[in-house]
C-alpha positions as CSV (number, residue, x, y, z in Angstrom):
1,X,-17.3,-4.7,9.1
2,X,-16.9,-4.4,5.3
3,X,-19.4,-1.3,5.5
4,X,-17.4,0.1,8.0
5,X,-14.1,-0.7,5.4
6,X,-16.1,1.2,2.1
7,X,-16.8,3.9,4.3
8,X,-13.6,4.6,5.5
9,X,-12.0,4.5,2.3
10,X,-12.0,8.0,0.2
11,X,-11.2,6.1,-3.3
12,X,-10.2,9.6,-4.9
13,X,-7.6,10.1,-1.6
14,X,-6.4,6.5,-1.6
15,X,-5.6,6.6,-5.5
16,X,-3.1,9.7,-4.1
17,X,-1.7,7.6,-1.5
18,X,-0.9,4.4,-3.8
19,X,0.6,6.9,-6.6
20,X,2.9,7.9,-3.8
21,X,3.3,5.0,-2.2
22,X,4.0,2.9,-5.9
23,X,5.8,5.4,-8.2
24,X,6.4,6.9,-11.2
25,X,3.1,8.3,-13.4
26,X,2.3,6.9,-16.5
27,X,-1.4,5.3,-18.8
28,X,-2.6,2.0,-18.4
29,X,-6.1,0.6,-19.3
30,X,-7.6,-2.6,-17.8
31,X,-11.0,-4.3,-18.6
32,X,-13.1,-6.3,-15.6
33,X,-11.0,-8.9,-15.4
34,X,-7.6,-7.9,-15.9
35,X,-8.4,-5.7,-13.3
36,X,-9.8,-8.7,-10.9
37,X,-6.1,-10.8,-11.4
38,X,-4.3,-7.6,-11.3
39,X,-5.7,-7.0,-7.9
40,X,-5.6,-10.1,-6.2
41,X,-1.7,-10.8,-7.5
42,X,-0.8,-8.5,-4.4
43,X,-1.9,-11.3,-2.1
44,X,-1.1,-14.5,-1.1
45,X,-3.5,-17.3,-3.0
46,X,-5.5,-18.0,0.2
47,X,-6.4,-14.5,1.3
48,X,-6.7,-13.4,-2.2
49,X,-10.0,-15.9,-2.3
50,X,-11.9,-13.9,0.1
51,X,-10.5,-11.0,-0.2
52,X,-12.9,-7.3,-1.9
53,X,-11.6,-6.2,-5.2
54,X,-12.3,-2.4,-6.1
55,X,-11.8,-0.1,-8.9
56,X,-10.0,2.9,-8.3
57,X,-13.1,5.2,-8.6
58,X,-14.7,2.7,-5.7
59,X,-16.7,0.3,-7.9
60,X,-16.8,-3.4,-5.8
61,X,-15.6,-5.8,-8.7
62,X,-15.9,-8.8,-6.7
63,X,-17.3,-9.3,-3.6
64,X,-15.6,-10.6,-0.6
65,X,-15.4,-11.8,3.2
66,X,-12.2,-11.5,4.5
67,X,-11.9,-8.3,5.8
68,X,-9.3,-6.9,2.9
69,X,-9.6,-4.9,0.1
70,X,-7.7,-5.3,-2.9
71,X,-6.8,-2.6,-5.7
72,X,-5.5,-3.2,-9.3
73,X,-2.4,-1.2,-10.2
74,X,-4.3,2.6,-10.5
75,X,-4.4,3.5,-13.9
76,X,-2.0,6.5,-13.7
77,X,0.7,4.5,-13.2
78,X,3.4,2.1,-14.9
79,X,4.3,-1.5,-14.8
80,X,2.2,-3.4,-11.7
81,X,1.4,-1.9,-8.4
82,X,-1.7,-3.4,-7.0
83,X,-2.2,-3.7,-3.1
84,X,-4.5,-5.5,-0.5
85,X,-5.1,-3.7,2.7
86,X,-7.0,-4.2,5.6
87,X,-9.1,-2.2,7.6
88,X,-6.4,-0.6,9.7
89,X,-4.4,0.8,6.5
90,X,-7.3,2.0,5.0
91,X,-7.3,4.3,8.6
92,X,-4.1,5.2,7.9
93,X,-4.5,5.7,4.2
94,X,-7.6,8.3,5.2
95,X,-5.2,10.1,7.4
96,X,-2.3,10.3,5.0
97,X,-4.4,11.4,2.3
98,X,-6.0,14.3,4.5
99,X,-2.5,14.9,6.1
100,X,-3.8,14.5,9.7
101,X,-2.7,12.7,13.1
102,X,-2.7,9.0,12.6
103,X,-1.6,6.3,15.2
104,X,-2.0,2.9,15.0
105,X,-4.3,1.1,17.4
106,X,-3.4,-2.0,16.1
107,X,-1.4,-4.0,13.7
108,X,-2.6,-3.8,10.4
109,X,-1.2,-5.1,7.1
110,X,-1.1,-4.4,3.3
111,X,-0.1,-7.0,0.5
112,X,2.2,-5.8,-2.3
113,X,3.4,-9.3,-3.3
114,X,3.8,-7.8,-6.6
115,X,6.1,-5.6,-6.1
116,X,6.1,-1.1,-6.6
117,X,7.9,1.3,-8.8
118,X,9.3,3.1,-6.2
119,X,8.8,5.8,-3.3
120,X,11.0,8.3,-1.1
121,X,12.0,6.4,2.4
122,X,12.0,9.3,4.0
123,X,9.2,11.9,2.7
124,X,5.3,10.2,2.6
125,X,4.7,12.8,0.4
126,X,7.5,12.5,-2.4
127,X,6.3,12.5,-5.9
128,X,10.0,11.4,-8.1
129,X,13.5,10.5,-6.9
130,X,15.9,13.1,-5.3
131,X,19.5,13.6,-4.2
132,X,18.5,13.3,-0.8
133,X,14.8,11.5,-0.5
134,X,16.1,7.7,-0.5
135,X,13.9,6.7,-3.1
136,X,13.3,2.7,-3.4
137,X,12.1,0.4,-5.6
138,X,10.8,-2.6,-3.5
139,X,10.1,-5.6,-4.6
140,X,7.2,-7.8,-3.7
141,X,6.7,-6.7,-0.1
142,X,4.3,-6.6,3.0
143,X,3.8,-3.3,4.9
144,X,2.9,-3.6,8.7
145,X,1.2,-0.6,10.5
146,X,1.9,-1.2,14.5
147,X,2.0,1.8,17.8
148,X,4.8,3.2,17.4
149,X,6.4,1.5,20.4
150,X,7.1,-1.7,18.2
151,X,8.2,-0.3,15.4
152,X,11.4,1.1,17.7
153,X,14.7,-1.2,17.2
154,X,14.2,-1.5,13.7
155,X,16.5,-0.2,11.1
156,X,15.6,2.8,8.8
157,X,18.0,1.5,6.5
158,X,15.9,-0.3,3.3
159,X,19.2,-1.8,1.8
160,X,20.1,-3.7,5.5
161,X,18.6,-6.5,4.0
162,X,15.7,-7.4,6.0
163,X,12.0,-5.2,7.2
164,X,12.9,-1.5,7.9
165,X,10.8,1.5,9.1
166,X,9.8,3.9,6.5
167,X,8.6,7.2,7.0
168,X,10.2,7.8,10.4
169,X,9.1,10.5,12.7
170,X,5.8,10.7,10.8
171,X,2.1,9.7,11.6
172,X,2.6,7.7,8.4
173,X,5.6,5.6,9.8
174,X,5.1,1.8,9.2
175,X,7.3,-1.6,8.4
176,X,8.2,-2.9,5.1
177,X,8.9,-6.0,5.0
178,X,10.4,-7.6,1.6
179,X,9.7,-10.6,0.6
180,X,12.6,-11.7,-2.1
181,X,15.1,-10.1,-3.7
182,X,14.7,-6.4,-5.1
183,X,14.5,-6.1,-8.6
C-alpha cells in the first residue's frame, strides 16, 4: 500500500497544493531532524509513530507503516505548516494539483495539528488574501475528504464555530474541522 502512496504522490505538485493550502511565501531551512519533528507535529502522538516522513522533493526520512505520510512545513513558506495525509488526500492532492475531476470514494483525512498560515475559503487556487476570497488562518485543524453527499448540511461558514466545508462546488471541496481556538 505504501508503494501505491509514493506513487501517487507528485512531490513537485503536492509542494503547490500545501503552499496553497498553508499560506503566505517566505525561506526556511531545516536539517534531517528538524525536519522529522517538524513533520510529525501535524499528528497526533500515536499515529505520528508509524506514520512516513518525506522531504518536499520526495526523499523518505523515516520510514513508516501506518498508511500516512507526513510533510515538514515546505521550505517556501513562513512559520509551521506541516501536514500528514493518507492515501485518499494524496488522490485528491494529484487531482488538485493537475486541476482535474476528483471525487472522493471514501473518507480520507489529513493532520494539520499545527496549525496553517492561511488560504482562501472559497477559491482552491488562491495565492494571497482578497476583498472577496474569505481567506482564513486556521488553527490546528483536521481536514476530512468524504462523497460529496456527506459533506451536504454542513456550514460554509469557517467563523460558525465548529467543521465547515471549504472549497464548495469544487472537485477540491472537503471538511475542516478545527481543533482549538484560532490564533
Amino acid at each position: 500500500m505504501r508503494e501505491r502512496i509514493h506513487r501517487s504522490l507528485d512531490f513537485g505538485l503536492v509542494t503547490l497544493a500545501a503552499a496553497i493550502l498553508i499560506g503566505p511565501v517566505a525561506g526556511c531551512a531545516q536539517n534531517e531532524s528538524d525536519a522529522v519533528a517538524d513533520a510529525l507535529s501535524a499528528a497526533w502522538p500515536g499515529m505520528a509513530e508509524g506514520a512516513t516522513v518525506m522531504d518536499w522533493e520526495g526523499n523518505v526520512l523515516r520510514e513508516g507503516s501506518n498508511g500516512y505520510t507526513c510533510f515538514p512545513t515546505p521550505p517556501t513558506l513562513a512559520g509551521t505548516a506541516p501536514m500528514c495525509m493518507d492515501s485518499e488526500w494524496a488522490k485528491w492532492a494529484e487531482a488538485w494539483q493537475n486541476k482535474t475531476e476528483y471525487a472522493a470514494e471514501s473518507l480520507g483525512i489529513s493532520y494539520m495539528l499545527a496549525g496553517d498560515g492561511g488560504a482562501s475559503n472559497i477559491d482552491p487556487y488562491a495565492e494571497g488574501p482578497t476583498d472577496d476570497n474569505e481567506w482564513i488562518t486556521e488553527g490546528a485543524h483536521l481536514m476530512i475528504l468524504a462523497p460529496a453527499a456527506l459533506l451536504e448540511g454542513y456550514s460554509t461558514d469557517p467563523e460558525n464555530g465548529g467543521p465547515y466545508v471549504m472549497w464548495t462546488g469544487t472537485p477540491y471541496a472537503h471538511l475542516m474541522v478545527p481543533i482549538g481556538a484560532r490564533d
